[in-house]
C-alpha positions in Angstrom: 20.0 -1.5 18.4 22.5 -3.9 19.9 19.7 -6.5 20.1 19.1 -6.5 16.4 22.6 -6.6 15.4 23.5 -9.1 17.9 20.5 -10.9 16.2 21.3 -10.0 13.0 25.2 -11.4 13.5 23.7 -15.1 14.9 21.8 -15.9 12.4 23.3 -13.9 9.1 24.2 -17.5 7.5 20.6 -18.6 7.9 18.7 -15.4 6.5 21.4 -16.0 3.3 20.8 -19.1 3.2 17.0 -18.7 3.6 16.8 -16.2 0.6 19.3 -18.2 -1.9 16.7 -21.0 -1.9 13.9 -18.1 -2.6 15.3 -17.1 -6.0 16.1 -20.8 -6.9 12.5 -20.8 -7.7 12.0 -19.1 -11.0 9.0 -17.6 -10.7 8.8 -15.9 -13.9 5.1 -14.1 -14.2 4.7 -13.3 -17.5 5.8 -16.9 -19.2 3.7 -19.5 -18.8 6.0 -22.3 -18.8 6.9 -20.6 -15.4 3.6 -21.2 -14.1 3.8 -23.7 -11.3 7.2 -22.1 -10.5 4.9 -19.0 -9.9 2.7 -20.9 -7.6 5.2 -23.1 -5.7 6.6 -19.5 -4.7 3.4 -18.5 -3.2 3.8 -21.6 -1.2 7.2 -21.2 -0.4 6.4 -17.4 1.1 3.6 -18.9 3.5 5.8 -21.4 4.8 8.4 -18.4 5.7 5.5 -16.2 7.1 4.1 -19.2 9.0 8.0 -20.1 10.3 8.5 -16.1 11.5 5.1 -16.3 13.9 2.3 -15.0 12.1 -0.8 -16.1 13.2 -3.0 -16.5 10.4 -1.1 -17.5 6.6 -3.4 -18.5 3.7 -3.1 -18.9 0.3 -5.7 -16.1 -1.3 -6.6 -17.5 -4.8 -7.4 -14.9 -8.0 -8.1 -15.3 -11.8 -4.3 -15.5 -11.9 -1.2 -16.2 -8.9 -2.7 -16.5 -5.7 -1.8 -13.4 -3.0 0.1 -14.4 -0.1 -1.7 -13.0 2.8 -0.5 -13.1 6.8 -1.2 -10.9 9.9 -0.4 -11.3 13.3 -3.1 -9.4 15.2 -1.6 -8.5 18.9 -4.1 -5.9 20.1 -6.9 -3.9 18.1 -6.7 -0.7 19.9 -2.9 -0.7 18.7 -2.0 0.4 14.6 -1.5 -1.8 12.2 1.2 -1.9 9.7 0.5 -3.3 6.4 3.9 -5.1 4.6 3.3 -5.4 0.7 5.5 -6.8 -1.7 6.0 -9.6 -4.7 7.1 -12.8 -5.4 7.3 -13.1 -8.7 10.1 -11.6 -11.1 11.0 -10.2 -14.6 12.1 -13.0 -17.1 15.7 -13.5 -17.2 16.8 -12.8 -20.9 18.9 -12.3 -22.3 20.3 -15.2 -20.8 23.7 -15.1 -23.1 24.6 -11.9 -20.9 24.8 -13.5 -17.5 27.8 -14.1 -16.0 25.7 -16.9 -13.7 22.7 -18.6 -14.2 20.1 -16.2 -13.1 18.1 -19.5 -11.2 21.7 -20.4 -9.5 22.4 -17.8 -7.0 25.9 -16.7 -6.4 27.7 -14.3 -3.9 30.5 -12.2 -5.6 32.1 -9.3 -4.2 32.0 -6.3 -6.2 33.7 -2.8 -5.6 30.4 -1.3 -4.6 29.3 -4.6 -2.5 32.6 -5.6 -0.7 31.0 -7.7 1.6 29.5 -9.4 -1.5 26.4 -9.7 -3.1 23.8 -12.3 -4.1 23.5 -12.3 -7.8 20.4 -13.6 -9.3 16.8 -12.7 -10.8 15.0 -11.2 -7.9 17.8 -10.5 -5.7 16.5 -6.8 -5.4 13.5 -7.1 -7.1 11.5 -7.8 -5.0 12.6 -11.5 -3.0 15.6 -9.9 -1.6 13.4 -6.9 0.1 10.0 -8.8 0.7 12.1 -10.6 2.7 13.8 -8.6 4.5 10.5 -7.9 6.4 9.9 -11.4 7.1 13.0 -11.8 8.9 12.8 -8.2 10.4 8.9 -9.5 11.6 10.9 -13.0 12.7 13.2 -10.7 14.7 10.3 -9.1 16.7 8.5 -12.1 17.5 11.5 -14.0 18.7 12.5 -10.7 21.0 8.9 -9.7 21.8 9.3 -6.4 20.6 6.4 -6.4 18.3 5.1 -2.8 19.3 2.0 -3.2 17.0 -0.3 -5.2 14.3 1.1 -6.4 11.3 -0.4 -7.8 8.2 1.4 -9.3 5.1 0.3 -8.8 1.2 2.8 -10.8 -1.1 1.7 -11.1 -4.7 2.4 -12.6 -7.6 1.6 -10.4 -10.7 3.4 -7.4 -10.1 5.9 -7.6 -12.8 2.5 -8.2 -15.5 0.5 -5.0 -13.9 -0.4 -6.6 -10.8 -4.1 -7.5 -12.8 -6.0 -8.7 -10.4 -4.9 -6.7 -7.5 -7.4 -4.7 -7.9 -10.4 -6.4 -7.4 -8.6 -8.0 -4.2 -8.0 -4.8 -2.5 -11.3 -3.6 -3.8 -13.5 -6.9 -2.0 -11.1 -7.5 1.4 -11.0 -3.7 2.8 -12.1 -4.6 6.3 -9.6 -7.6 6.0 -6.8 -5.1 4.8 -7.5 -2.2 6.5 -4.0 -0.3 8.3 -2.9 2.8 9.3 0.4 2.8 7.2 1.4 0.9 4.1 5.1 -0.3 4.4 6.6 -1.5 0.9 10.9 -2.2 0.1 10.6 -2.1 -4.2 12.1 1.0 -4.4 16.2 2.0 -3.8 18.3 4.6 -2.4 21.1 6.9 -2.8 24.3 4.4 -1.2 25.4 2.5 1.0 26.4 5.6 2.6 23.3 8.1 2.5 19.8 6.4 2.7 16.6 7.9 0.9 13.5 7.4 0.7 11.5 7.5 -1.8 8.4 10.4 -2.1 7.7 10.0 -5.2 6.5 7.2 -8.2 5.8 7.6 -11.9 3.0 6.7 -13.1 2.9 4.3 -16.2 1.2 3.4 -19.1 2.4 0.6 -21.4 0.8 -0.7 -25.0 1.9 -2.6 -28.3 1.4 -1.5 -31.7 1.0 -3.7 -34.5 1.5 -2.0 -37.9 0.0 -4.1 -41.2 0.7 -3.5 -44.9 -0.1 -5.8 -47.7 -1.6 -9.5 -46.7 1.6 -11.6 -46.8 5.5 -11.2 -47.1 6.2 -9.8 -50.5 9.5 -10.1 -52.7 11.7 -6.7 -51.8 12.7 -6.7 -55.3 9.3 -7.2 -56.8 7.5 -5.2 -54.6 10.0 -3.2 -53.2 9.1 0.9 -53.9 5.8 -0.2 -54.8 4.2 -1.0 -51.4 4.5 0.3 -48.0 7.0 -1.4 -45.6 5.4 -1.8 -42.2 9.0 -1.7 -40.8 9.7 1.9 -42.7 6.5 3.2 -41.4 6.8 2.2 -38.2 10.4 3.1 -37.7 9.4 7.1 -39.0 6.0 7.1 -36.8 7.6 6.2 -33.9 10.9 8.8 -34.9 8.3 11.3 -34.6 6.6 11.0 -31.5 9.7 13.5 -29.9 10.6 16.6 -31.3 14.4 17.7 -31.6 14.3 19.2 -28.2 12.9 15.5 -26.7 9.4 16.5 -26.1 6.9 13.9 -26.3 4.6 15.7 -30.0 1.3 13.6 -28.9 -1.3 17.0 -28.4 -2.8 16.8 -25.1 0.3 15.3 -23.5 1.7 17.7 -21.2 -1.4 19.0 -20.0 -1.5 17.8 -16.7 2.3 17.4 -15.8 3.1 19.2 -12.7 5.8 21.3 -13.2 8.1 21.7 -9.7 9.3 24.6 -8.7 12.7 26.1 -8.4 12.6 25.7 -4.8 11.8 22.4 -5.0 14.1 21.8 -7.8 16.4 22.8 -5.7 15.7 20.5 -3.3 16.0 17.5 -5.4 19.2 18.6 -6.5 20.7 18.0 -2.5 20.7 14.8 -3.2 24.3 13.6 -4.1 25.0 13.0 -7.6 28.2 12.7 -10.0 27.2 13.1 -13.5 31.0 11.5 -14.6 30.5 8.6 -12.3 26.6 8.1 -13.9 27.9 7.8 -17.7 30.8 5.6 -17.0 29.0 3.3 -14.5 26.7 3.0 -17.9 29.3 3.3 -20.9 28.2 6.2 -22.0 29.4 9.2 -24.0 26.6 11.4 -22.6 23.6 11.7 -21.3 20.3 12.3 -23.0 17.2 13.6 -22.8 14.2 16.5 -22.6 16.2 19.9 -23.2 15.8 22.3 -19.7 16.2 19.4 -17.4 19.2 17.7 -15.7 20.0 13.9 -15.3 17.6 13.2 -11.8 14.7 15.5 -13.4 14.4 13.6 -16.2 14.9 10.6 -14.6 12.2 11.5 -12.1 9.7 14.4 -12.4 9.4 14.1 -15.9 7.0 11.9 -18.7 8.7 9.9 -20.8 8.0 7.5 -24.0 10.3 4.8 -24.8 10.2 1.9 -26.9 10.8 -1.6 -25.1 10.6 -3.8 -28.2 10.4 -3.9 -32.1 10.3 -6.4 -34.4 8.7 -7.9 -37.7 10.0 -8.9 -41.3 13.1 -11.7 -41.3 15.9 -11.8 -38.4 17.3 -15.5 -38.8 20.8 -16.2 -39.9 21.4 -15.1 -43.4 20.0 -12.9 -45.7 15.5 -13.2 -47.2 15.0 -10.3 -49.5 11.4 -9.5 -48.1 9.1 -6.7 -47.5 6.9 -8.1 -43.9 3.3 -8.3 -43.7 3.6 -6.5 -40.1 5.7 -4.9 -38.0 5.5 -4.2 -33.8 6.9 -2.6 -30.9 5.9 -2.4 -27.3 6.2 1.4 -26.2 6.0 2.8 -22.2 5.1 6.0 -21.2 6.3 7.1 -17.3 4.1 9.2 -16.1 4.1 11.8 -13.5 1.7 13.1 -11.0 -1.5 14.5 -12.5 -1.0 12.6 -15.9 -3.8 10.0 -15.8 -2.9 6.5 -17.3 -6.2 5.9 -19.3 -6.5 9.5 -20.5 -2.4 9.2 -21.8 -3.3 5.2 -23.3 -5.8 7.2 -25.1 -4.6 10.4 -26.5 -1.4 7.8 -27.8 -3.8 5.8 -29.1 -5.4 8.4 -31.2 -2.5 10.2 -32.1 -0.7 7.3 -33.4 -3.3 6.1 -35.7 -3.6 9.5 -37.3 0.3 9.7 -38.2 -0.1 6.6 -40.0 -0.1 6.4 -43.8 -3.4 5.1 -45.7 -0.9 2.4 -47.0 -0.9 0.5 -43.9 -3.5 0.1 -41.3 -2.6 0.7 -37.2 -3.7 -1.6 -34.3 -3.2 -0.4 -30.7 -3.4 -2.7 -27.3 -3.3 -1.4 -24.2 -1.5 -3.7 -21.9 -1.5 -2.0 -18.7 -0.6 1.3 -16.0 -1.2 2.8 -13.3 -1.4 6.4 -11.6 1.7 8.3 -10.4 2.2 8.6 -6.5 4.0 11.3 -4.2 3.6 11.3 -0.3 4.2 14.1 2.1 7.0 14.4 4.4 5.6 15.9 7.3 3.6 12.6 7.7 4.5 10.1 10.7 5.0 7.6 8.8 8.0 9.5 6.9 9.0 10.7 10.1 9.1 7.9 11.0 11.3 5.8 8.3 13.5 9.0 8.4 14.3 8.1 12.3 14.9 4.6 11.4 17.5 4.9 8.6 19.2 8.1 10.8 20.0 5.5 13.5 21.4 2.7 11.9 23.0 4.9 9.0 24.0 7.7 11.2 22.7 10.1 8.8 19.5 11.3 7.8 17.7 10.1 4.6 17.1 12.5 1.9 13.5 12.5 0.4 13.8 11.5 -3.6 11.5 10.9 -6.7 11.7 8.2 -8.4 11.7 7.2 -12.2 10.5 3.9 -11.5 6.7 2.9 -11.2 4.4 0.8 -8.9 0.9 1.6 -9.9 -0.8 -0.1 -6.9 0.9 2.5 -4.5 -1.8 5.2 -5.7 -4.7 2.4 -5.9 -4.1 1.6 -2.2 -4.5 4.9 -1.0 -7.6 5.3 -2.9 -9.6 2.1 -1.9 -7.8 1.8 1.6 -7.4 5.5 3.0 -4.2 5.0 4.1 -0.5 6.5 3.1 2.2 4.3 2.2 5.8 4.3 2.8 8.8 3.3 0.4 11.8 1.9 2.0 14.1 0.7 -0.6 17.6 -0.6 0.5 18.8 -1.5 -3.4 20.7 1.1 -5.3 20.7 2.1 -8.9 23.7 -0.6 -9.9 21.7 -3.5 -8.7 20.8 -4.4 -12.5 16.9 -5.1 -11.8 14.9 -5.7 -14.7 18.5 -6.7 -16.7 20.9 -9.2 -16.5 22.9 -10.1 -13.5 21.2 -8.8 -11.2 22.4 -8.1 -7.9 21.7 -7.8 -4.0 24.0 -6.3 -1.5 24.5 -8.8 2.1 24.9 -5.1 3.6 21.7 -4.3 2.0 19.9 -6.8 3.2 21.2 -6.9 6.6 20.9 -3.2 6.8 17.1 -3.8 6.0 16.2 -6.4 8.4 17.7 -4.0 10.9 16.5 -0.7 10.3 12.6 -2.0 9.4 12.1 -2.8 13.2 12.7 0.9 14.0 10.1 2.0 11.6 7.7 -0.4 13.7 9.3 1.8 17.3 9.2 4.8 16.1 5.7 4.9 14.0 3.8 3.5 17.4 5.6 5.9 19.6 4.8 9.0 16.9 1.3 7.7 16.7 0.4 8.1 20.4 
C-alpha cells in the first residue's frame, strides 16, 4: 500500500496531465464529422499502453473504429486478467449548458469533489476509468509487482452499441481468452463507501417514425380533417404505461425476475437519502412503477423512456402546419431474463397495432444487449471486495445497476469467463449530460486500489 501511494503522490501531476490531453480529443462516435478524432484516439491509447510496458500494442481494424488491443504475457501457467474499456464518448450537446467547453478540460472544486475534479466529455465515461488501469498496469511494471497476465481491449463504438464487437470477440477467442474480465464503466455509492456493481440492465433502443398525408399541409385547411402525425404519436406513446407506470406492451413482463424480500432487503443496505436524491436533481418528487422504491426502479426494474421527439416546424416564429411525419427514439432497460430481440419485437408489434389507419408506423431497431448479474461468492468479487476494503477501509456493498453495457453478457457467452465491475465515478458525475465530471480522488483512488485486485485475485486463485 505505501508503495502505491508513494507512487501515486510522485507522479499525480503527470497521470493529470496525461488524462487532460485524452479528453482534448473529441472522439465523438456517433457523428461523423468526429471521425478521425475517433481514430487519432485509438492511436493516442496505444501510445499510452506502449509507454506503461506492454509488450505487444496493435491497432485491431473493424467495419468501423479500430479496437485497441495490448497484453503483456509474463508466464502462461499464471491467470490472465482481461482490462476492457472505451475510448470513444457521448456527443456533447447541448453545448449552451456547459459551463466549459466540453473539449477544454478544467479542474474545479466542487462540494462533493474538494480536491477538484476534471470537467469534461469523458471524464468518467469511460477515459477517466480506462485509464486508470493504464497507469495502475504502469505502476506494476515500473515496481515489478505484476503478479499475473494482462491483456488490454479498448474500443471505440461503445457509446453506438459497440457493433462490431461482436464479431471481434467472436473470431480472436484464443487471442482473448482470460480467467477474469476487469471493466471501470460503472460507479459507486461515495467517496466514502465503495460498491461494486453485480448487476447490468439490459437494453433495447429503436426509433419510430409516424407518417400521415404526403407533405406539410395548411393547419387551417386541413386541420380536423387529417391525422396529425405529432397528435398520434404523442397519444401512442402516452399509452404505452398505465396509471400505475407499468409498461401495457403484452408479453412484456414475462420474463422479469422478480427479487425477493430478502434480497430486497439487501439492496436496501445500501445507503440512500431520498431528500438529498430530489434536491441533488431539482425535483419535487420522485417518479415511477407503483410497489417499488427509488434504487428498485432505478435498478431491478424494465423501463421505457423516450430519448427524443421531433417533427412538424420548431424555428423561430410561428408556420401554421400540420407535418408530414413525426419521430422519437424510445429505450427500454431491461433486466435479467428479458431478452433484447424478443422485447425489440413484441414493441414493435405492439406499437404498430395502437396506431390509427390514418397514419402508417415505421419501426427501426437501433441496437441492445442482454442484462448481466454476477455472483458474489466468486474470486473475482472476493477479490475487488478485498481491494476497495483496504484502501477505503470499508467493505464494498454489492449493488444493481440502472445503467447498461451489453457486451458484459456477450463476453461471458463467447469467452467463458466472469467479469468484474469496478466503477470509481458516482451518480453526480453528469455522464451522458453536460458538464461532466471526474473526481482527482477518484481517479487516484482507482489507480491504487486496481493493483490489489491483481494481489488478491492470484493469491485467491492458487
Amino acid at each position: 500500500m505505501e508503495n502505491i501511494t508513494n507512487y501515486i503522490q510522485q507522479n499525480k501531476e503527470r497521470f493529470i496531465n496525461e488524462l487532460i490531453e485524452l479528453l482534448k480529443i473529441p472522439s465523438v462516435s456517433a457523428d461523423s464529422a468526429y471521425s478521425q478524432d475517433v481514430i487519432d484516439t485509438s492511436e493516442a491509447v496505444k501510445r499510452s499502453l506502449e509507454k506503461a510496458g506492454c509488450d505487444n500494442v496493435e491497432i485491431c481494424e473493424t467495419d468501423g473504429y479500430p479496437i485497441v488491443y495490448a497484453e503483456k504475457i509474463i508466464d502462461p501457467n499464471l491467470p490472465t486478467v482481461l482490462v476492457y474499456g472505451h475510448y470513444d464518448v457521448q456527443p456533447p450537446d447541448p453545448m449552451e449548458l456547459w459551463t466549459s467547453p466540453p473539449f477544454e478540460p478544467v479542474i474545479k472544486k466542487t462540494d462533493i469533489h474538494p480536491e477538484g475534479a476534471i470537467f469534461a466529455r469523458g471524464a468518467c465515461d469511460d477515459k477517466g476509468q480506462m485509464y486508470m488501469h493504464v497507469k495502475a498496469f504502469e505502476y506494476m511494471i515500473q515496481s515489478k509487482t505484476l503478479p499475473c497476465n494482462v491483456k488490454f481491449m479498448i474500443e471505440g463504438e461503445e457509446e453506438v452499441g459497440s457493433v462490431n464487437l461482436k464479431s471481434f470477440v467472436e473470431n480472436n477467442k484464443e487471442k482473448l481468452k482470460n480467467d477474469v474480465i476487469l471493466i471501470s464503466d460503472t460507479g459507486m455509492i461515495s467517496n466514502q463507501q465503495p460498491s461494486i456493481t453485480t448487476g447490468l440492465r439490459g437494453l433495447s433502443y429503436v426509433e419510430v417514425e409516424i407518417t400521415g398525408p404526403n407533405r406539410d399541409l395548411h393547419s387551417g385547411l386541413y386541420g380536423g380533417a387529417v391525422a396529425n402525425p405529432i397528435n398520434i404519436l404523442s397519444k401512442m406513446i402516452a399509452s404505452l404505461h398505465d396509471e400505475n407506470n407499468r409498461i401495457t406492451i403484452p408479453g412484456f413482463y414475462d420474463k422479469v425476475e422478480e427479487l425477493s424480500l430478502k434480497e430486497r432487503a439487501e439492496m436496501a443496505k445500501a445507503p440512500f437519502d431520498i431528500e438529498e436524491y430530489k434536491k441533488a436533481l431539482d425535483l419535487k418528487d420522485v417518479y415511477g412503477e407503483e410497489g417499488y422504491v427509488t434504487n428498485e426502479r432505478n435498478a431491478i426494474r424494465p423501463t421505457l423512456d423516450v430519448n427524443g421527439i421531433w417533427g412538424g416546424y420548431t424555428g423561430q416564429g410561428a408556420k401554421t402546419v400540420i407535418p408530414s411525419k413525426a419521430f422519437a427514439k424510445i429505450s427500454m432497460r431491461l433486466v435479467p431474463n428479458q431478452d433484447w430481440e424478443e422485447i425489440t419485437e413484441l414493441f414493435t408489434k405492439h406499437f404498430i397495432a395502437i396506431a390509427p389507419k390514418a397514419v402508417t408506423v415505421k419501426v427501426t431497431p437501433h441496437h441492445g444487449g442482454q442484462g448481466y448479474v454476477t455472483p458474489i461468492d466468486s474470486i473475482g468479487y472476493k477479490a475487488a471486495n478485498m481491494a476497495y476494503t483496504e484502501t477505503f477501509g470499508i467493505p464494498a456493498i454489492p449493488v444493481r445497476s440502472g445503467g447498461s453495457i451489453p457486451i458484459v453478457a456477450l463476453f461471458e457467452k463467447e469467452l467463458k469467463s466472469k467479469t468484474i465491475l469496478m466503477g470509481f465515478g458516482l451518480d453526480s458525475d453528469a455522464i451522458h449530460s453536460p458538464n461532466e465530471h471526474f473526481g482527482i480522488f477518484n481517479y487516484l483512488k482507482g489507480i491504487e486500489t486496481i493493483p490489489l485486485f491483481y494481489k488478491y485475485f492470484v493469491e485467491l486463485s492458487k
